[in-house]
N, C-alpha and C positions, 0 to 999 in steps of 0.2 A: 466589552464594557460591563455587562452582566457581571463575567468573572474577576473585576476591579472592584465593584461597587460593595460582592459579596466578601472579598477581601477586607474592604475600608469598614466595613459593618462588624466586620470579627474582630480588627484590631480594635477598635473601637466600641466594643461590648466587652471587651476580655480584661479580667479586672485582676491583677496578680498580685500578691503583696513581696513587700520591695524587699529583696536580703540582700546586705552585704553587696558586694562589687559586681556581681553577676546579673542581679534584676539592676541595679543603678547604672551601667556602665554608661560614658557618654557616647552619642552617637557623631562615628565619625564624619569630617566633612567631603569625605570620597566615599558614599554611596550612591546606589543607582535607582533606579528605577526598573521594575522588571518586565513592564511592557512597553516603556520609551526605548530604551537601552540608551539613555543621558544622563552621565556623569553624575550632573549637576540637581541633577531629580530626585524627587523623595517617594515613597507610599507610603500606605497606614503602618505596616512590619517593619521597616529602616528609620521612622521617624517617632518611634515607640517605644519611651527610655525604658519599658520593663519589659522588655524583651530580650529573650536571651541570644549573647552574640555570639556568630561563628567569624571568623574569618576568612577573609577570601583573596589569597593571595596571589597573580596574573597579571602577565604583562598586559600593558594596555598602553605603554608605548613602547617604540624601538624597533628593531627589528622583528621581533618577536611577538608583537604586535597582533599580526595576520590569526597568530596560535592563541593568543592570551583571551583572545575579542570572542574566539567560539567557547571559551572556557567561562568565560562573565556570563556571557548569554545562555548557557545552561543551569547556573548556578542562581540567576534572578528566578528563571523559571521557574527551579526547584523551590527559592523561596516563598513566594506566590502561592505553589501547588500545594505545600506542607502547609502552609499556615492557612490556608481555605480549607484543610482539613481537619485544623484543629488546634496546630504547633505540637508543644508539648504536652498535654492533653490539658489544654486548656490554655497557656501558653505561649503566644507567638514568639518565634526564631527571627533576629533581623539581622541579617550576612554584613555584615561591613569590609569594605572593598581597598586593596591596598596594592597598589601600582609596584611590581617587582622591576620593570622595564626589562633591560636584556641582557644583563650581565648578574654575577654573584652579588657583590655591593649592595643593587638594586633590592635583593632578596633579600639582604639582612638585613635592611632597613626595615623593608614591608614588617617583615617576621619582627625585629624588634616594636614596634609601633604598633603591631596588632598586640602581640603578649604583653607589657609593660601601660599603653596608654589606652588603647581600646577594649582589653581585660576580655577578651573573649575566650571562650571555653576551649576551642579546639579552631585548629586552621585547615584551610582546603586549597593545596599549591605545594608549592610554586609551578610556572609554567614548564621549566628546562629542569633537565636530570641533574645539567653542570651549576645550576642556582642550587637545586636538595642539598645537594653536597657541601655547599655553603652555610646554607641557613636551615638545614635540619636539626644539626647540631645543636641550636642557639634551644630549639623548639625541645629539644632531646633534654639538654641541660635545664630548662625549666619547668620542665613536667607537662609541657603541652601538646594534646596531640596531634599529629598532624595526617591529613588523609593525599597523597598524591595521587593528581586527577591525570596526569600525563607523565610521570616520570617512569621510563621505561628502562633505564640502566641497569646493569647488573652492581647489585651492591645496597639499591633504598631500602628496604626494611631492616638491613642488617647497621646501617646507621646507628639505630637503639630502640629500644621499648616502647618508645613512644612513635614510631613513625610505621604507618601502613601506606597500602595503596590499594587503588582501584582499575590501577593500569597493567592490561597483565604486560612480565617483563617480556622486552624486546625476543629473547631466546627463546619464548616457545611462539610470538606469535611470526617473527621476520620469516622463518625458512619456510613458510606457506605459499608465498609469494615466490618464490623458486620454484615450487613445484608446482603452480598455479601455471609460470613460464613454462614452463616444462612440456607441460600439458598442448599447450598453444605449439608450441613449434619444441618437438622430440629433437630436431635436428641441431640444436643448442651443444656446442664445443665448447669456445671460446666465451671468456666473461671478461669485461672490465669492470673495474670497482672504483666510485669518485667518495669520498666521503671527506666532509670538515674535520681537520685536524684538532682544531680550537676548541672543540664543543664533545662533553666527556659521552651524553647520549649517543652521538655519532662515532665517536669510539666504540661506543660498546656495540652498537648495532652492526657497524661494519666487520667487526669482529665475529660475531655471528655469521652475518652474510659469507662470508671467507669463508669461513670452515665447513659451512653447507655448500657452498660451490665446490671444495675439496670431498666433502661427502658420496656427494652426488657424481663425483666420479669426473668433473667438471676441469676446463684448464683456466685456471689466474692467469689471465694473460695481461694483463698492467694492474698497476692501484696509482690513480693519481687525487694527490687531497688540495684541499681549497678550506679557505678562512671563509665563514657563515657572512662576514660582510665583503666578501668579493663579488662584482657586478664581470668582469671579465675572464672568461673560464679558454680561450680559443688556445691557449699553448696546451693545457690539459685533453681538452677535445680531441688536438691534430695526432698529439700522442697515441691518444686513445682509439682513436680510426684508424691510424698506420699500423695499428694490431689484426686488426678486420674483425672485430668481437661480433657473433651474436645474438651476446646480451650486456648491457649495460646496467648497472644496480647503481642509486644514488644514495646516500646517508646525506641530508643536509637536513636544511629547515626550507619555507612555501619559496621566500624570494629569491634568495642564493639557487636552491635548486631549481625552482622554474625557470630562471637564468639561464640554468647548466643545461634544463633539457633542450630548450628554444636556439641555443647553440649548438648541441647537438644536431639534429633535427636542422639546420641553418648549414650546417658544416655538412651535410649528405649523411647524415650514422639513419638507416631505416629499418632498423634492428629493435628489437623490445625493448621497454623499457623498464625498472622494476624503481618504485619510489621507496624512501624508509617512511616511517612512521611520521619525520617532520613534513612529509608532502602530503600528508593524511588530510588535507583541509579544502575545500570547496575557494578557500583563499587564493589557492594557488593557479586558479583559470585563468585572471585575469593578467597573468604572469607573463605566461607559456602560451594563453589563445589556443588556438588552433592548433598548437604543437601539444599542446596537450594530450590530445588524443591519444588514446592507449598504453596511459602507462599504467601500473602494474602495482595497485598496494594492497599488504594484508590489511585487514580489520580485526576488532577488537568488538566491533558494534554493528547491526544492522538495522537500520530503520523500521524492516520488514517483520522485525521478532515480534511472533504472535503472542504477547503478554500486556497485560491488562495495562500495566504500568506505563507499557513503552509506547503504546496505542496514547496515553493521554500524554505522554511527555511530544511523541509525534505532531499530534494533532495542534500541542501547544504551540511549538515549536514552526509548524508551518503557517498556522496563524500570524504568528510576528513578524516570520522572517522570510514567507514565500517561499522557502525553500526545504527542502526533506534536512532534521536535525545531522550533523557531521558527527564523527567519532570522538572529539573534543569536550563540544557541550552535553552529548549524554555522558561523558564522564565525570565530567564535573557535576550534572545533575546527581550524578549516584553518589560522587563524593559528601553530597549536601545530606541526601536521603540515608546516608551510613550514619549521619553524623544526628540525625534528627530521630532515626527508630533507637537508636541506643540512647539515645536522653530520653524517650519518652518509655523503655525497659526500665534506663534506671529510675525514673521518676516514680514508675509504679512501688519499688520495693522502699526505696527513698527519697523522699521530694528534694526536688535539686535545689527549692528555694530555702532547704534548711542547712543548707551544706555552704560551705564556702567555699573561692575559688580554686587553690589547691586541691580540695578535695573532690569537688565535682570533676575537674581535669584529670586527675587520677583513676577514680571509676569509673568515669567515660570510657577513658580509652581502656582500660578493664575489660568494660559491657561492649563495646562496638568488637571486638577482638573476638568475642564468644558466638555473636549471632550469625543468622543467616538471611540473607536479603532477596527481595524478588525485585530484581531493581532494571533498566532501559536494557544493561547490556546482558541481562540474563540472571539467572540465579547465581548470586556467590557467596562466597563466605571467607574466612582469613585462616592462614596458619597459626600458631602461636607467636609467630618472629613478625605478622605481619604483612605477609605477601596473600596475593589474592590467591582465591581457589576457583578457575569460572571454566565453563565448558564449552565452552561456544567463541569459533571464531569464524573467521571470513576472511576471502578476497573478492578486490574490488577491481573492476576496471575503468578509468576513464573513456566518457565517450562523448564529445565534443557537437555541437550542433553543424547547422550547414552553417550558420552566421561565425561562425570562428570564435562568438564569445561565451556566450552561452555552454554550458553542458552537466552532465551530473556523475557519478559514481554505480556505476552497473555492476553489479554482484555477478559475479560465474561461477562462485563456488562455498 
């Protein structure tokens, strides 16, 4: 309550004069609240016509849903933490929030509606690599920049000029988790590989997975694929046991894959498991239960990282939601915090309220491109094309309680 009130007292003493479309813009009617997490809810920073707007583009419904909800929920945080800070030094940032749901379509809508009617400076999304690839473009050809908080595919910075990320790509952090397996039981031959056909991230992830299994000196012994909105995986399965694998590797997203493992796991496979990066979510317990138990994903992020930063992103973060933050929402926290240290660089050499909108989205994404950040998932900073530079990764283990629903992500490495 302290850290609402201190909130409502900042936006509410902070007095900015209005330029052009940028301090005016209206505020949209899908913002949140960043301590309710309801839709429908306002704070002092989202209901603040001169505040400057970012975008926030995640699913928050569809299937994808399970991914999008831990990306909102770091992104309010972030809003909240920066602007009790100060905003842009003086300031406040208010995120306006844009429903991608679970397909392309969905994303170029968001993406259109933020850039054209919400006039925000720069966007933070989409939730899927296979939406970027959609609706990067739109953000490309309008000079807006965009920071992905989860898009792991090989290919998003090279989009264009305008688009980075915060997510490192699928290729350096997936084959960890192989050797994470590795480690656990040496005795490892045989692999099967399930990954979503439909969905471009699981392409590119499974892609990886593969060649590290061939690396590693490893035998591909089936590849069987599945659509992200399949609920019944048993002809894949039976395939995939009558190989005797193992190890098992999934490329999907929380529901389809928790699906696939709880089938697993159901059908007799008592073999490892290795999740991709869509199983990365604390979402996907309530899926799989008890079968949950032990699988197997890299990380991008650790709860446990001793930095000033991530100790209060933590701290916030288990306040609201009882639970230790996921790999999700601190990336999207740091998408917001990328987005707020480079407006408040540029503001010091140029005030952003002298500039117009054009021009401020240009040297934004200029200034964000240049710095270096101490941000939840570690220090990073960008290439010139855009892709993250970070040093720090992790695997995780699930580990399930006695009650079968309950559990958390155990670090082993």
């Amino acid at each position: 309550m302290k850290y609402l009130i201190k909130t409502l007292n900042f936006a509410i003493a902070t007095i900015v004069s209005c330029a052009l479309v940028i301090a005016c813009s209206p505020t949209s009617t899908n913002t949140s609240s960043p301590a309710t997490g309801n839709p429908t809810a306002s704070n002092p920073s989202t209901t603040n016509q001169k505040a400057i707007p970012i975008g926030i583009a995640f699913a928050q419904t569809s299937n994808v849903a399970l991914l999008g909800q831990e990306g909102v929920a770091g992104a309010k945080i972030a809003e909240a933490y920066f602007n009790q800070q100060g905003g842009i030094n003086g300031t406040p940032i208010r995120l306006v929030f844009q429903d991608t749901a679970g397909d392309e379509q969905g994303a170029i809508n968001a993406f259109n509606t933020l850039i054209s009617q919400d006039k925000v400076v720069g966007i933070v999304g989409p939730t899927l690599s296979q939406q970027a690839f959609g609706a990067d473009p739109i953000a490309e050809r309008a000079g807006v920049p965009v920071i992905a908080a989860s898009n792991t595919a090989k290919g998003i910075p090279q989009i264009g000029k305008f688009i980075a990320r915060v997510s490192a790509p699928v290729a350096v952090v997936a084959p960890n988790a192989i050797e994470a397996a590795l480690k656990i039981n040496p005795q490892i031959k045989k692999v099967a590989v399930f990954y979503a056909q439909n969905d471009a991230f699981n392409k590119s992830e499974t892609g990886t997975f593969q060649e590290t299994v061939k690396q590693k000196g490893l035998e591909l012994a089936t590849v069987q694929t599945f659509q992200t909105t399949d609920t019944d995986f048993q002809s894949q399965v039976t395939n995939a046991i009558n190989v005797k694998p193992d190890l098992v590797i999934i490329s999907g997203l929380s529901a389809d894959g928790g699906n696939l493992v709880k089938q697993l796991r159901e059908l007799g496979y008592k073999g490892l498991i290795i999740g991709g990066n869509g199983l990365n979510t604390s979402n996907l317990l309530p899926v799989c239960k008890a079968l949950c138990d032990g699988i197997i994903i890299a990380q991008a992020y650790s709860p446990e990282l001793k930095k000033s930063i991530n100790t209060d992103f933590r701290k916030l973060y288990n306040e609201q939601n009882k639970k230790e933050p996921p790999q999700f929402s601190a990336q999207a926290f740091t998408g917001v915090q990328v987005f707020v240290e480079a407006l408040r660089t540029l503001d010091k050499t140029t005030k952003v309220s002298s500039l117009d909108l054009p021009q401020v989205r240009t040297k934004l994404n200029d200034t964000l491109l240049t710095g270096k950040y101490e941000t939840p998932i570690g220090e990073i900073s960008f290439t010139p094309e855009g892709e993250i530079i970070q040093k720090q990764f992790y695997v995780a283990q699930i580990k399930m309680e006695a009650d079968g629903n309950s559990g958390k992500f155990t670090f082993i490495q």
